[in-house]
C-alpha positions in Angstrom: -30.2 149.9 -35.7 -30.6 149.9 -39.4 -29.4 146.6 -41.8 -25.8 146.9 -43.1 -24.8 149.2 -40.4 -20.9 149.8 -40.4 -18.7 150.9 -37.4 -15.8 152.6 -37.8 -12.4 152.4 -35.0 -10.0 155.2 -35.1 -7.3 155.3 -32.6 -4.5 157.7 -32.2 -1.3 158.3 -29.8 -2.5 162.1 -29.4 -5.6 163.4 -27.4 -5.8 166.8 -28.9 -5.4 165.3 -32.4 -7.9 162.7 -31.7 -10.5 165.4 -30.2 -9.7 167.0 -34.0 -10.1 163.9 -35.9 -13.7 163.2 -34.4 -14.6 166.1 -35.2 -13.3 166.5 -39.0 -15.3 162.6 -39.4 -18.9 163.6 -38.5 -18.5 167.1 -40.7 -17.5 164.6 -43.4 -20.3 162.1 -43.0 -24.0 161.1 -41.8 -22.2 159.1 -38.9 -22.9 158.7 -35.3 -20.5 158.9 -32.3 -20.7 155.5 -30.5 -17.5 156.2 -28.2 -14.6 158.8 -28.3 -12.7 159.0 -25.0 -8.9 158.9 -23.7 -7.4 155.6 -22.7 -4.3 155.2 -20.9 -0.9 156.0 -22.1 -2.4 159.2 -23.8 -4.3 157.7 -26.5 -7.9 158.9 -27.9 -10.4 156.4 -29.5 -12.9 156.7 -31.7 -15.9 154.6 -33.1 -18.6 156.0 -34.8 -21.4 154.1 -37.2 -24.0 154.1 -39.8 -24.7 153.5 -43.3 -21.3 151.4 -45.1 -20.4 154.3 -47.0 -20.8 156.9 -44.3 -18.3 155.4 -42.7 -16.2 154.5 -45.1 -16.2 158.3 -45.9 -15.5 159.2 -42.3 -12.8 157.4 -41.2 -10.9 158.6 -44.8 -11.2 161.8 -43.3 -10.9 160.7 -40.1 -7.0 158.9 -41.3 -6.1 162.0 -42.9 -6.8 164.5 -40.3 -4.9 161.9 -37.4 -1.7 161.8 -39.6 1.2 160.5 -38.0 -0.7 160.2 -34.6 -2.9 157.7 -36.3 -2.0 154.2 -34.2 -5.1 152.3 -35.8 -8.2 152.5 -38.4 -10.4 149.5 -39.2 -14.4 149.3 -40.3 -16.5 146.6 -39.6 -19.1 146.5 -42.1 -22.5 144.7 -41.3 -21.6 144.9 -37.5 -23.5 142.8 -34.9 -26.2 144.6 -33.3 -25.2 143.5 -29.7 -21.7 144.5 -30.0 -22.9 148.2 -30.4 -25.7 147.8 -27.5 -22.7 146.3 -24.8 -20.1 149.1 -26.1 -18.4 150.4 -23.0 -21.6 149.3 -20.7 -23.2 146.3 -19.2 -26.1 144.5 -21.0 -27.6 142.2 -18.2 -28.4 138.5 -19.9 -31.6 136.9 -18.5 -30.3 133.4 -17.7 -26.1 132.8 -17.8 -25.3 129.3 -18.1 -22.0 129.9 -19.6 -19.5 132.9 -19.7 -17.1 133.6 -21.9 -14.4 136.2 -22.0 -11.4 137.6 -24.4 -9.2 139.7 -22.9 -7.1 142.0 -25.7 -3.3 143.4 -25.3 -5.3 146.8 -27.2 -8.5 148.3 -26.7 -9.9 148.0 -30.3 -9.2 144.6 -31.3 -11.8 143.4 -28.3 -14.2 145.0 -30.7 -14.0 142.9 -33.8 -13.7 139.7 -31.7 -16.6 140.5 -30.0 -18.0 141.2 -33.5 -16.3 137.7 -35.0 -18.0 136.3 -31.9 -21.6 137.2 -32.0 -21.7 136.3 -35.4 -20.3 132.6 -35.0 -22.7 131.5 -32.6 -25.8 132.0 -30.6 -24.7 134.1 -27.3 -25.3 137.4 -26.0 -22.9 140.6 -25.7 -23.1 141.4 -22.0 -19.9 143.6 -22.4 -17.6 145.2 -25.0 -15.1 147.1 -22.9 -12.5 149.6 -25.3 -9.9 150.3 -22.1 -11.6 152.6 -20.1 -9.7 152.0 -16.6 -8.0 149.1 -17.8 -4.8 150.1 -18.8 -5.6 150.6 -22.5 -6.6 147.3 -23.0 -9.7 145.6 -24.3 -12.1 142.9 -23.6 -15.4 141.3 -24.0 -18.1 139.0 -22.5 -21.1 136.6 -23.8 -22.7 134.4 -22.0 -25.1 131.4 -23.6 -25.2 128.0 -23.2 -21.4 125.7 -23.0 -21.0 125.1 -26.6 -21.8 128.3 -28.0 -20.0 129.8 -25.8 -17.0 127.9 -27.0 -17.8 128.3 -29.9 -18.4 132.4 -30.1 -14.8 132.7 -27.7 -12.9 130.5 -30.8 -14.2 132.8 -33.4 -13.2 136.1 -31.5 -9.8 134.8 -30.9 -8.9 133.9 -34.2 -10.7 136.7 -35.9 -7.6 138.7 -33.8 -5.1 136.4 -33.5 -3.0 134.7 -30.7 -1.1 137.3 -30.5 -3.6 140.0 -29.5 -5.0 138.0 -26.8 -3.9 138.4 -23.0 -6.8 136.1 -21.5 -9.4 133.8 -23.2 -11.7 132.1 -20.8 -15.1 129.7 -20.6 -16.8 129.0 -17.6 -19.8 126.3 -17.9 -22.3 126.7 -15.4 -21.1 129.7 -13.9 -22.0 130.7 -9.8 -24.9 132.6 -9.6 -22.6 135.3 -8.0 -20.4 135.4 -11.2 -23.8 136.0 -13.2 -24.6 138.9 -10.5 -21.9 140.4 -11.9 -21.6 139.9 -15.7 
């Protein structure tokens, strides 16, 4: 992945619409489909990257094709690189002393506090889940030693707020069972 690589979230309350929208972005743009799928309640996401103002151009055209179906549109400019690698799949760390995970009421808001995350302290992305299966809801997972681990769960919660959060949890020197699985 390139420097200053953007991502773009798109979210909307219609399927069809959405399936539309994702569309009308990558005709507008040089941008690259990271995830578009159905969540529950009979929303559609969409998160595509590249260059800054690929996206930026994108997801204008993406916000005027959703319309009134659009629930959510944000860009994260100068994304992490692990947050795109662990989007919607398992990256398996190579020693877990720590593990840390924010659970979000939404499915895209797990995405910028993973971002807010990696970028406040040394830990890797194992997971960046956008509510696939989980009843529209988000979350994510890093695992590094105790204190960045703190540290990187701090920074995704407030980059979201209170508010948006459902869980936020450490555990120092997790089982090597818990690691199996993370």
């Amino acid at each position: 992945m390139q420097a200053n690589t953007a991502i773009g979230l798109l979210e909307t309350a219609s399927i069809a619409r959405g399936v539309e929208t994702l569309d009308a972005m990558c005709k507008a743009a040089g941008v690259e489909p990271e995830t578009a799928m159905t969540i529950s309640k009979g929303k559609y996401i969409i998160i595509i990257s590249g260059p800054v103002g690929e996206v930026e151009s994108s997801m204008a055209k993406g916000v005027e094709i959703a319309g009134d179906t659009l629930v959510a549109s944000h860009i994260i400019r100068n994304v992490h690189s692990g947050v795109i690698m662990a989007l919607n799949k398992k990256i398996k760390a190579d020693k877990v002393e720590a593990v840390g995970i924010v659970e979000t009421k939404e499915a895209l808001p797990a995405v910028f506090a993973a971002d807010a995350a990696a970028k406040a302290a040394f830990v890797q992305v194992s997971e960046v889940n956008t509510g696939k299966g989980i009843g529209g809801k988000g979350y994510f997972t890093v695992t590094g030693d105790v204190g960045a681990v703190r540290t990187a769960v701090s920074a995704g919660v407030k980059a979201i707020g209170e508010a948006a959060v459902v869980a936020r949890i450490v555990i120092p020197n997790a089982h090597a069972s818990v690691a199996k699985i993370i």
